[in-house]
C-alpha positions in Angstrom: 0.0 0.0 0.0 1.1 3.9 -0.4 3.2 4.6 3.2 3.3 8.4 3.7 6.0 9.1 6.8 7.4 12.8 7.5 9.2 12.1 3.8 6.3 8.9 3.4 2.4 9.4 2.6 -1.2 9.5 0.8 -4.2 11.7 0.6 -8.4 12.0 0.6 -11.4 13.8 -0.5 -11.6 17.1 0.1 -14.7 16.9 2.7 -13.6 14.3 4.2 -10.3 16.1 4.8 -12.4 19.0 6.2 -14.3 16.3 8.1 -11.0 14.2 9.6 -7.5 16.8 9.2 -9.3 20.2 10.9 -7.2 19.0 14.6 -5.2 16.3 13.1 -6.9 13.4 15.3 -10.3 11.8 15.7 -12.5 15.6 16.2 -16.4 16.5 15.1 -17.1 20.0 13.7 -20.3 21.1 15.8 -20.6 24.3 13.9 -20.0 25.7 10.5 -20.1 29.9 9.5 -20.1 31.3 6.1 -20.6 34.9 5.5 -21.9 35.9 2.6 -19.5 39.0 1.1 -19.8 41.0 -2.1 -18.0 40.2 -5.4 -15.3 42.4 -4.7 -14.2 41.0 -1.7 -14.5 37.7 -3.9 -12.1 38.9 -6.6 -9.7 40.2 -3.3 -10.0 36.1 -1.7 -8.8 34.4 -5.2 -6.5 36.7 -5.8 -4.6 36.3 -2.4 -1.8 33.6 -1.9 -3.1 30.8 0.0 -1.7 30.4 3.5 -1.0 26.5 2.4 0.0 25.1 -1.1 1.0 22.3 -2.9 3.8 23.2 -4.5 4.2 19.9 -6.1 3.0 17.9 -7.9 1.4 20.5 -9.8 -2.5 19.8 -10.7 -3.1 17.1 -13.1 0.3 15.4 -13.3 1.7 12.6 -14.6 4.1 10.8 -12.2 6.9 8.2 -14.2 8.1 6.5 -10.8 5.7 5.0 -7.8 7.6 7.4 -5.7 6.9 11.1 -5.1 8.8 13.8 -2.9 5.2 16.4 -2.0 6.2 20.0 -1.3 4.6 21.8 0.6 4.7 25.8 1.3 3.0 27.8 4.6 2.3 31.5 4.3 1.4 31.7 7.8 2.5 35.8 7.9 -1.1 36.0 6.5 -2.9 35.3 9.8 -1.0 38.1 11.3 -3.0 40.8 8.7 -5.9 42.3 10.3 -9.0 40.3 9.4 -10.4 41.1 6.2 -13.9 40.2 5.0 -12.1 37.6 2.2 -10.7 36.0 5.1 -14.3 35.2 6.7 -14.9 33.5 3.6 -12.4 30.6 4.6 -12.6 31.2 8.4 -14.7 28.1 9.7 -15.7 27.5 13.5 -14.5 24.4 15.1 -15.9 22.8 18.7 -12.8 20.7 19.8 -15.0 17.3 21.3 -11.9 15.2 22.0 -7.9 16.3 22.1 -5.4 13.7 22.3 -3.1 14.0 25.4 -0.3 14.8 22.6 -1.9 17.8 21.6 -2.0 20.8 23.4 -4.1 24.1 22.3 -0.4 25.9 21.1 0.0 23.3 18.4 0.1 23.6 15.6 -0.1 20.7 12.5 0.8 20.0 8.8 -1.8 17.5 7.7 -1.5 15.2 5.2 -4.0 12.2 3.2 -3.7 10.8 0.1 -6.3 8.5 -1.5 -7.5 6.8 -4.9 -9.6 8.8 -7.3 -9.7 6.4 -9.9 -8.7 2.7 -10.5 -8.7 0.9 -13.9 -10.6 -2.5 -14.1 -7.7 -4.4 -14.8 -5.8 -3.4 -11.6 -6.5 -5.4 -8.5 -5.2 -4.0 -5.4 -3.9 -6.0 -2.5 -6.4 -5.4 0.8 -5.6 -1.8 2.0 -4.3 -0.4 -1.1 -7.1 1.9 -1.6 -8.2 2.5 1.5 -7.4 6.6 2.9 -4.1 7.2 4.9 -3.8 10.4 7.0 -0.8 11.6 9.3 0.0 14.8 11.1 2.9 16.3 12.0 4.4 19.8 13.8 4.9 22.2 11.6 8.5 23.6 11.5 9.2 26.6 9.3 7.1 28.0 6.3 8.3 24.5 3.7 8.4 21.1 4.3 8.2 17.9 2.5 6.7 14.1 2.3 8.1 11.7 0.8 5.1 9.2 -1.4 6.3 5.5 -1.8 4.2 2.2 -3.2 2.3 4.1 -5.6 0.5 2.1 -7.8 0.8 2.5 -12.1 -2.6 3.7 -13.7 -4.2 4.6 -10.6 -5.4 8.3 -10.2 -4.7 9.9 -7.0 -5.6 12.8 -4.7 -3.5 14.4 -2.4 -4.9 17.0 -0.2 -3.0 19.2 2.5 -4.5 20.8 5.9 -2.5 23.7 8.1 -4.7 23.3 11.4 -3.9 25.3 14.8 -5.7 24.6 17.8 -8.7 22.8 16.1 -9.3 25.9 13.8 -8.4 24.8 9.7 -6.3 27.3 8.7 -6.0 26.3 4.9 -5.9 23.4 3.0 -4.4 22.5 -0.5 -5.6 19.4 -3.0 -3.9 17.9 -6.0 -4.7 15.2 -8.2 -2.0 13.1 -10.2 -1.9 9.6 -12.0 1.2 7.5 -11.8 1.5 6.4 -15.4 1.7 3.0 -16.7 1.9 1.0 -20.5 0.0 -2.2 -21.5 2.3 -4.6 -22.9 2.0 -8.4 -24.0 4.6 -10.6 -22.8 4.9 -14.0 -22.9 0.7 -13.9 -24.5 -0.7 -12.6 -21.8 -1.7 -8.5 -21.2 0.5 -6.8 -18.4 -0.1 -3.2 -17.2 4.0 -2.0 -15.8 4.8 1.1 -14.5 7.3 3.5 -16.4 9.9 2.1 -14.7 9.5 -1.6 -15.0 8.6 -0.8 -19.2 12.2 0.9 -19.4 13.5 -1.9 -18.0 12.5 -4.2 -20.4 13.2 -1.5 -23.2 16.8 -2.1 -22.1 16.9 -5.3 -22.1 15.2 -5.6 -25.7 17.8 -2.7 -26.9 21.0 -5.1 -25.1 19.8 -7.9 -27.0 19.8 -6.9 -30.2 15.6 -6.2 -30.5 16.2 -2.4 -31.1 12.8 -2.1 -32.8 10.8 -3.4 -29.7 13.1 -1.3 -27.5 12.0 1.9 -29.8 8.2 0.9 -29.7 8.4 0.9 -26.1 10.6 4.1 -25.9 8.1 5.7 -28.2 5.3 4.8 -25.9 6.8 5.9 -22.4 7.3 9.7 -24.6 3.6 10.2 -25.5 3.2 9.3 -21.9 5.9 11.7 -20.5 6.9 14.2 -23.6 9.7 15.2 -21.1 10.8 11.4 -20.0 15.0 11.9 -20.1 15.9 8.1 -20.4 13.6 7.4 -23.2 14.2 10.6 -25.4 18.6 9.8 -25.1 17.7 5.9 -25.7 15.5 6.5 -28.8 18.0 8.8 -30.3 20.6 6.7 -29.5 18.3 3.9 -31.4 17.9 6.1 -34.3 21.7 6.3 -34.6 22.7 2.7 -34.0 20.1 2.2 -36.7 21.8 4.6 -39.0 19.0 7.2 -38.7 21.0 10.1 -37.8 18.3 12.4 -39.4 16.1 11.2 -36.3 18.7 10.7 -33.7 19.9 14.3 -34.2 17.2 16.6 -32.4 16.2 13.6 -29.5 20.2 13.8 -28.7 20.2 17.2 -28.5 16.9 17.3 -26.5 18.2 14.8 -23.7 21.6 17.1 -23.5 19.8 20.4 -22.9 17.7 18.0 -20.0 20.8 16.7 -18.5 24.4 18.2 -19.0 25.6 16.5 -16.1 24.2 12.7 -17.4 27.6 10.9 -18.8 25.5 8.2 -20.6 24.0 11.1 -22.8 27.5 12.8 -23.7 28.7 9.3 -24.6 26.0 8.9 -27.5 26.9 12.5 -28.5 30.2 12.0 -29.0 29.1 8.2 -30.9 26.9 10.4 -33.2 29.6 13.3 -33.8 32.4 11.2 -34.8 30.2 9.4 -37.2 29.4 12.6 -38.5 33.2 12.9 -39.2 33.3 16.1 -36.2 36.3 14.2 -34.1 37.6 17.4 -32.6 34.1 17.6 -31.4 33.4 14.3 -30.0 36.4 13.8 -28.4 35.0 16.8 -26.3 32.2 15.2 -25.4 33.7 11.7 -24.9 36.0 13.6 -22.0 33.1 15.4 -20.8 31.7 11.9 -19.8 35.1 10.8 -18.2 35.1 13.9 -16.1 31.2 12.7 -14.9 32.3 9.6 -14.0 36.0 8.5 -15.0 35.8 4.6 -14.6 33.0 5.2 -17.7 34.2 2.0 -19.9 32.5 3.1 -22.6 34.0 6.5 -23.1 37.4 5.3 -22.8 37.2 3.1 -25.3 35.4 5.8 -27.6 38.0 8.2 -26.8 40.7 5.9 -27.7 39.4 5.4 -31.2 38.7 9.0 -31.7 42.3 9.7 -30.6 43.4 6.6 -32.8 41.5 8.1 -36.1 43.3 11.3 -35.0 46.5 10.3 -35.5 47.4 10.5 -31.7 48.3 6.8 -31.5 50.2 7.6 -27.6 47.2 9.1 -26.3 44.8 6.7 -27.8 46.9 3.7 -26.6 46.9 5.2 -22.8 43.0 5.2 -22.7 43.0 1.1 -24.5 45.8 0.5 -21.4 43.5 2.2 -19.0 40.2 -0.3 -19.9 42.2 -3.1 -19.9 43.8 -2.0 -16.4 40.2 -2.2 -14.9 40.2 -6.1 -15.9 43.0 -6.6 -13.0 40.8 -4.8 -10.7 39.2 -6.3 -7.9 37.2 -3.4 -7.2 35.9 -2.2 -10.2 32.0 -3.3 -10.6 32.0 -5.0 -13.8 28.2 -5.2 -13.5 28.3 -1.0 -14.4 29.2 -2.3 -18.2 26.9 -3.1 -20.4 28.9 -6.4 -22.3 32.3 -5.7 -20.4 34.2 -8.5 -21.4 33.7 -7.8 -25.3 34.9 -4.0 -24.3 38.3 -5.2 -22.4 39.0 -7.6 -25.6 38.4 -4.7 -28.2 41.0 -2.7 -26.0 43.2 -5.4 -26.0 43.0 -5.9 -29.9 43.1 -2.0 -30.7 46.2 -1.7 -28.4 47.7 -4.8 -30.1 46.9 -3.0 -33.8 49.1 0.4 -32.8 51.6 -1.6 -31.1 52.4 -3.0 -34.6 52.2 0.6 -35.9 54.4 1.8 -33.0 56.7 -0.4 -32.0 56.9 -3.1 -34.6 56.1 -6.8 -35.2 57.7 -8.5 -32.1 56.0 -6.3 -29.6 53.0 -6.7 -31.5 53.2 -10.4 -31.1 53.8 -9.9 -27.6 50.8 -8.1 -27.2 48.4 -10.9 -29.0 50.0 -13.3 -26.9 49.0 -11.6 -23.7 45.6 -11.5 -25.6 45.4 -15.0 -25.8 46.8 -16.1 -22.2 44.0 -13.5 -21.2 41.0 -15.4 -23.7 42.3 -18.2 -24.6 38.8 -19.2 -25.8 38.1 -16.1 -27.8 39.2 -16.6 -31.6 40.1 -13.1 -32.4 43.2 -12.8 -31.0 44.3 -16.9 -32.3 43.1 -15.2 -35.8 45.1 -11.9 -35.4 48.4 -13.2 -34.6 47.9 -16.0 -37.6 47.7 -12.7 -39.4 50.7 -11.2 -38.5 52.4 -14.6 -39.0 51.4 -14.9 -42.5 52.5 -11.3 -42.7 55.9 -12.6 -41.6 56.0 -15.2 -44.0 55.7 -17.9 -41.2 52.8 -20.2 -43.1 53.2 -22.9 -40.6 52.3 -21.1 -37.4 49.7 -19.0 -38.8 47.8 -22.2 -40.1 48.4 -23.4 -36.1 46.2 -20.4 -34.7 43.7 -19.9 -38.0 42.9 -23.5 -37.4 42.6 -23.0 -33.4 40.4 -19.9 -34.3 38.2 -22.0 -36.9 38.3 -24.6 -34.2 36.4 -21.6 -31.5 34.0 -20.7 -34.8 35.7 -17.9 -36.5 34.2 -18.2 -40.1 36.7 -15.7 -41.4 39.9 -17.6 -39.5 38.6 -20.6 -41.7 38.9 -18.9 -45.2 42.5 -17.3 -44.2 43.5 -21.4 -42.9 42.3 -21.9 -46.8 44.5 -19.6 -48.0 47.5 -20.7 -46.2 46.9 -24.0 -47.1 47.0 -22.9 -50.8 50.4 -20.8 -50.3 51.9 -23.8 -48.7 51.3 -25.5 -51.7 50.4 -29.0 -53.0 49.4 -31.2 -49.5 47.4 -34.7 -49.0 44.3 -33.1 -47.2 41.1 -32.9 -48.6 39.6 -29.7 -49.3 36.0 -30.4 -50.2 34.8 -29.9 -46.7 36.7 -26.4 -46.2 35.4 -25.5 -50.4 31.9 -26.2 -49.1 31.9 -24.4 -45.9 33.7 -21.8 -47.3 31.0 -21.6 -50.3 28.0 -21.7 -48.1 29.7 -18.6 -46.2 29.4 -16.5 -49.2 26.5 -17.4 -50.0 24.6 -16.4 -46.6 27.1 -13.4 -46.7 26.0 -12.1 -50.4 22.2 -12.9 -49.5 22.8 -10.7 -46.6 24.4 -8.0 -48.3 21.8 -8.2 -51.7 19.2 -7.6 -49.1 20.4 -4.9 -47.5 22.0 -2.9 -50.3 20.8 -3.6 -53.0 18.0 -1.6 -54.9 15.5 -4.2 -55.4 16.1 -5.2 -51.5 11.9 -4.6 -51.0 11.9 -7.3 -53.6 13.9 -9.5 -51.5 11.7 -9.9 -49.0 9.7 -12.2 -50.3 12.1 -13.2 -53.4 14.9 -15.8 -52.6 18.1 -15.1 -54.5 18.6 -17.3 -58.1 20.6 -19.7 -56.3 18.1 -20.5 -53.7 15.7 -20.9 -57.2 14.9 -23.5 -59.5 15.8 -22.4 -63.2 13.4 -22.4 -65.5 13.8 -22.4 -69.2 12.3 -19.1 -71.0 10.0 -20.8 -73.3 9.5 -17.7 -75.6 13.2 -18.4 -76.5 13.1 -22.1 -78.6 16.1 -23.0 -80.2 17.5 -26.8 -81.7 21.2 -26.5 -81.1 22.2 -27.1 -77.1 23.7 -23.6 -76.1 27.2 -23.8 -73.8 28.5 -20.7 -72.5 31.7 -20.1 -71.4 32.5 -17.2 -68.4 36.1 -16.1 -67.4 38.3 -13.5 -66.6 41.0 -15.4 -68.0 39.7 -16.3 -71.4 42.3 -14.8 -73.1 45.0 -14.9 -70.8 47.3 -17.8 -69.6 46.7 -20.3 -68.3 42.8 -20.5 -68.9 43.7 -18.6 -72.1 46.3 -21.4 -73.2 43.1 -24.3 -74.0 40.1 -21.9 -73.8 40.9 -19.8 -77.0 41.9 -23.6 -79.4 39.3 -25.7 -77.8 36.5 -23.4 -78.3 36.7 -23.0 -81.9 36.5 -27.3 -82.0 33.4 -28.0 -80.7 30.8 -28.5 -83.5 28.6 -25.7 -84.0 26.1 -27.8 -85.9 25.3 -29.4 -82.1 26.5 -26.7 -79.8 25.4 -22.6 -80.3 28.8 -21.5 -78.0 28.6 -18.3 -76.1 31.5 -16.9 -74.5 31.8 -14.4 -71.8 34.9 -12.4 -70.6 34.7 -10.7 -67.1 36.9 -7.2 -67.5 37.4 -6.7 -70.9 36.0 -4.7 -73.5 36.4 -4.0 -77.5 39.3 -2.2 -76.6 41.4 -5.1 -75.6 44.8 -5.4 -78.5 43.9 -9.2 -79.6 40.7 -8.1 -81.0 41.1 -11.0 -83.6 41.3 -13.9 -81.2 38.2 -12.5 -79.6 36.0 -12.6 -82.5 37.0 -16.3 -83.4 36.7 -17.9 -79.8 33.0 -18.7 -79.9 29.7 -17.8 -82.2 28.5 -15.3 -79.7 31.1 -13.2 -77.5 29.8 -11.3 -74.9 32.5 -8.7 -73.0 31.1 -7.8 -69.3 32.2 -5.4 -67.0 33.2 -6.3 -63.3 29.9 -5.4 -61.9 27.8 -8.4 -60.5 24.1 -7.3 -61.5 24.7 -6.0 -64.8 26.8 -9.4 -65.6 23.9 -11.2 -63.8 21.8 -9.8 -66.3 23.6 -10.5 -69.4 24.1 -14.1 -68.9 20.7 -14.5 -67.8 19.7 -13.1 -70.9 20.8 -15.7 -73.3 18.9 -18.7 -71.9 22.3 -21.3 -71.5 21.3 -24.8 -71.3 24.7 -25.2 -69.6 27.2 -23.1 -68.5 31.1 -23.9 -67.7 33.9 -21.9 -65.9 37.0 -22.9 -66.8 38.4 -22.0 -64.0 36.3 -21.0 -60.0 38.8 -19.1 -57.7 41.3 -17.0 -59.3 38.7 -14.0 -59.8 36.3 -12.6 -57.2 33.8 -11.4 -59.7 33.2 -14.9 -61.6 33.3 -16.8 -57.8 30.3 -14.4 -57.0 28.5 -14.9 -60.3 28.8 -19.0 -59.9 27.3 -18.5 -56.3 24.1 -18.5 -58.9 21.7 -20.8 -60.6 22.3 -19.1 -63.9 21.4 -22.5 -66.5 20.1 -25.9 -65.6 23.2 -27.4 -65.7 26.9 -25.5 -64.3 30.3 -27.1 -64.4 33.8 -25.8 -63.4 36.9 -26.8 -65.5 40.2 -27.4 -64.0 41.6 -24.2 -64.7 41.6 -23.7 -60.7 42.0 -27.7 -60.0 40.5 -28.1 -56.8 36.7 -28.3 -55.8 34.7 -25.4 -55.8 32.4 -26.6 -52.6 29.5 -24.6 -54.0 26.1 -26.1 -54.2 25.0 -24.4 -57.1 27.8 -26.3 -59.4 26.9 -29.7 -60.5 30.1 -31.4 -62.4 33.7 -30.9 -62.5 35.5 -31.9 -65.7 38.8 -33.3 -65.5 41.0 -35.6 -66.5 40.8 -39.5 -66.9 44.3 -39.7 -65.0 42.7 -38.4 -61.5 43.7 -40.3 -58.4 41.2 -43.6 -58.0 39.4 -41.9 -55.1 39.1 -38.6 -56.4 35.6 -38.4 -55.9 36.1 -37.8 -52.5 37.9 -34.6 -52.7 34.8 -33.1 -55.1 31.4 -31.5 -53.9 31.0 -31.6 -57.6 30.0 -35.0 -59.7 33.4 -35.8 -61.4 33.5 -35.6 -65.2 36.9 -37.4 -66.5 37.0 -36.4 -69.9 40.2 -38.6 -71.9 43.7 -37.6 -71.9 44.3 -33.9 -70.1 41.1 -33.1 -70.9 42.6 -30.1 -72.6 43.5 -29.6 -76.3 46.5 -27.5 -78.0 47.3 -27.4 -81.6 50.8 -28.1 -82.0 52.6 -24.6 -83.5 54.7 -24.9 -86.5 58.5 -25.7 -85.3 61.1 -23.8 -87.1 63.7 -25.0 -88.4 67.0 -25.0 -85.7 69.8 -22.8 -86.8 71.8 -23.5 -83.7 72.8 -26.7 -82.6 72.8 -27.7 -78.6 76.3 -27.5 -77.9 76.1 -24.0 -79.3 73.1 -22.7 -77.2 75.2 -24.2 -74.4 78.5 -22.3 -74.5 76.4 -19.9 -74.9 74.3 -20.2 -71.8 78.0 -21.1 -70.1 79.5 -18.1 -70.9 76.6 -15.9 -70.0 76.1 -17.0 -66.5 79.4 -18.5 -65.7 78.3 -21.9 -65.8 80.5 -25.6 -65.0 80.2 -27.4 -68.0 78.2 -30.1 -66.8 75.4 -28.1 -65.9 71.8 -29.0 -66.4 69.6 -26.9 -68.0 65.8 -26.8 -67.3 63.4 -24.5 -69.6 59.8 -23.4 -68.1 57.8 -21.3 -69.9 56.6 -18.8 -67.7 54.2 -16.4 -70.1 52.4 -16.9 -73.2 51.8 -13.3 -75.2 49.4 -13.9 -78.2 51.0 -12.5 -81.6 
């Protein structure tokens, strides 16, 4: 129920405070005088300060909390003023029946009573909720104040307020307020919560990621309470996290004017100026909320990245040192920040990053490795310093800690372990799990990234991707002959180039309509002649994935090859796509692609008995190479072999049993 003490209370009807506060105890009023006055001394009455007011809450006000301070003013100089007709408006005669032993005719009392004007049908109150609370006390001095706890959300209130001396009412005071309150669903049943307890759950939406029910809420608690602080900073700090700065702007700037002294509200100013590219700025702010409160996380770590874009690496590095320093601390309350762990470990990684800057590669090292005795179970720092080993050359290692990182289920530490593998060279493993994983990555990451950037993203919505589609033939497009294309960045280039450009031209145009496709190139390219002859149709794309899309869409392939899947990021992306019924890579790259979207890899009859193993792909052995050269005229020699050897001798200074091996490195088209 509400308590009401000398800072606790409630309040009542404004006849029965009449009735109940006129000696603040147990009384009866035996007699009652009004004289009647004319309407001037009317006019004089409401014009005159009362001798007791509410100074708050005002009339009519909305409360956020189920806890109230009441203030109360006395303007007892009034009853010193010679009497004045007004006055005998208010002036009412009392008959003291009963006085306490506690009260003696000199007192003189502040009365108090709060009580419910109005409760919705959906609140139940517990017994004695509702029921009218009343307390006196001495007055001291011309203020004083009650404190109002265990209010109750929706309910409507009155408070009223009675100076009494010596059994006579001196003047009284009523207000009215409602202690606001939302309706929410949770967990499918209706809940009315009090402001409060619907900010606390707006937080814990906004912590976990659910920013648009944390905004609904915040939006909610403002129609309530126009002037609410938290809710106007955490909506604008919603709008900005949501990359709304339009709308975060004026609700920032709203909950600084409120509060200059709130450090949470600086922080999100200085967030929202440095992504407006005003560092100078921000960093002001960012120090503002260190001065506030200088164990603020947050700030730090905002500070040292507006230092670190600033160029002031030693300053930035002292405030990433000085969040990490609160990790050794037994007496820093970790509980203050919101996901504190994830805050120390970005300090940690920043500081590693300038170290390299700074102070080079071994201190750098250092520092990850302190990272890692730290987290051990945390993949980023296992994936950085693979980095910085593959930076160094040192293959083996990094493979060590991108594998540990893939291990802890770092997506990204599983493509660099890829790569490494591939600089090391040939090896016996099998890649077709890696390829697959590694495919399906790309694929979720490009479906992510076509639905949020890309134009026809409202399409989206309810339109999967083409490689999450069946193909289907356009039937307003018959033709007899089977049409191949071909799509490459390196159709005219070694190696692809080398069996590309002759084997095209073979195939037997009376079965196959050929289409190929170069990624990159244009009419411009110098071996204009080689391009016309490849294939009936030629079709030069630019680097850009939609229009390319389009084009190869356009034709209606039955099937289409790439002669090689890896060695250009462009044709990689186009293959994540169902683009013809039937797709197949060529051994230009020759290793499985691990995408789901190609069906065969062609290769050659001389691949290891088990190779099907090592392919996501169905394995198409084609006989011989499965590659076809025509062999180039040979001149005639005009030196002989001893000849081009003294030669070669005398050149590099060679013994003259050396061995001489010839690789041919480039091939240049006349």
């Amino acid at each position: 129920m509400a308590v009401l003490s000398p800072a606790a209370l409630s309040t009542p009807t404004l006849l029965l405070l009449l009735l109940l506060l006129a000696v603040g105890s147990p009384c009866v009023v035996t007699a009652t005088t009004w004289i009647r006055a004319p309407h001037r001394m009317l006019s004089e009455f409401f014009q005159a300060r009362p001798v007791v007011e509410i100074l708050f809450p005002p009339n009519d006000f909305t409360l956020a909390d189920p806890e109230m301070k009441i203030e109360i003013a006395m303007r007892t100089e009034r009853l010193s003023l010679p009497e004045t007709p007004a006055d005998r408006l208010v002036c009412i005669a009392l008959t003291t029946v009963f006085q306490p032993d506690d009260v003696t005719p000199a007192d003189r009392l502040v009365c108090i009573a709060l009580t419910t004007v109005f409760q919705p049908d959906d609140v139940v109150l517990e017994d004695g909720k509702s029921r009218l609370d009343q307390t006196c006390f001495e007055r001291e001095g011309n203020y004083t104040t009650f404190q109002v706890s265990g209010l109750v959300p929706g309910l409507l209130y009155s408070v009223s307020v009675g100076l009494v001396d010596r059994g006579r009412m001196l003047g009284y005071s009523t207000r009215t307020f409602e202690v606001a309150s939302l309706i929410a669903r949770t967990d499918g049943a209706t809940v009315r919560m009090g402001i409060p307890e619907a900010m606390q759950m707006a937080l814990q939406f906004h912590h976990n990621g659910e920013r648009a029910n944390a905004m609904e809420v915040y939006r909610r608690v403002l129609e309530l309470l126009p002037n609410h602080h938290q809710a106007t900073h955490l909506l604008g700090l919603a709008y900005f996290q949501a990359g709304d700065l339009d709308s975060a702007h004026p609700l920032l700037s709203r909950a600084l004017e409120r509060s200059d002294r709130d450090e949470n509200v600086h922080n999100s100013i200085g967030l929202f100026l440095k992504a407006m590219g005003r560092r100078e700025d921000a960093l002001h702010h960012f120090e503002r909320a260190l001065a506030l409160r200088p164990a603020f996380v947050e700030a730090s770590l905002n500070r040292g990245y507006t230092l670190h874009l600033l160029g002031r690496w030693e300053e930035a590095m002292f405030e990433y040192r000085k969040v990490i320093a609160t990790h050794e601390d037994p007496q820093f309350d970790r509980s203050l920040v919101i996901n504190y762990e994830a805050s120390v470990k970005e300090a940690m990684a920043q500081l590693c990053h300038l170290t390299l800057v700074t102070s080079g590669r071994q201190e750098a090292e250092r520092c990850l490795s302190d990272g890692i005795s730290r987290w051990s179970d945390d993949p980023r720092f296992h994936r950085e310093r693979g980095l910085l080993m593959k930076s160094a050359g040192q293959y083996e290692i990094a493979l060590v800690e991108f594998e540990e990182a893939s291990r802890l289920g770092s997506l990204a530490a599983m493509i660099d372990a890829g790569e490494v593998l591939e600089a090391l060279g040939d090896h016996n493993r099998n890649n077709r799990i890696l390829k697959q994983k590694i495919g399906q990555l790309y694929q979720d990451l490009f479906f992510t990234y076509r639905l949020v950037y890309d134009d026809t993203s409202s399409a989206l919505v309810t339109t999967p991707l083409s490689f999450r589609q069946d193909f289907h033939h356009n039937n307003e497009m018959p033709h007899g002959r089977l049409r191949v294309g071909f799509i490459s960045r390196f159709l005219f280039t070694p190696a692809v180039g080398l069996f590309m450009t002759e084997l095209l031209p073979r195939l037997n145009q009376s079965k196959y309509e050929v289409f190929a496709f170069g990624i990159g190139l244009s009419r411009s390219v110098h071996f204009t002649e080689q391009v016309e002859q490849i294939a009936e149709h030629v079709h030069l794309l630019p680097v850009n994935i939609n229009i390319a899309l389009e084009e190869v869409q356009s034709v209606n392939l039955d099937v289409l090859i790439y002669p090689e899947l890896g060695m250009d990021k462009t044709t990689y992306f186009l293959a994540l796509h169902r683009l013809a019924p039937l797709q197949a890579a060529w051994w230009g790259n020759p290793d499985t692609t691990g995408l789901s979207t190609i069906d065969y890899f062609i290769t050659s009859e001389h691949e290891h008995p088990d190779h099907a193993a090592h392919y996501s792909e169905e394995v198409y052995q084609m006989q011989g190479m499965g590659i076809y050269h025509e062999i180039p005229p040979i001149p005639t020699p005009t030196l002989t072999k001893d000849e081009i050897r003294s030669v070669l001798r005398d050149r590099f200074d060679l013994p003259n049993d050396f061995t001489f091996y010839l690789s041919i490195e480039k091939y240049t088209f006349p």
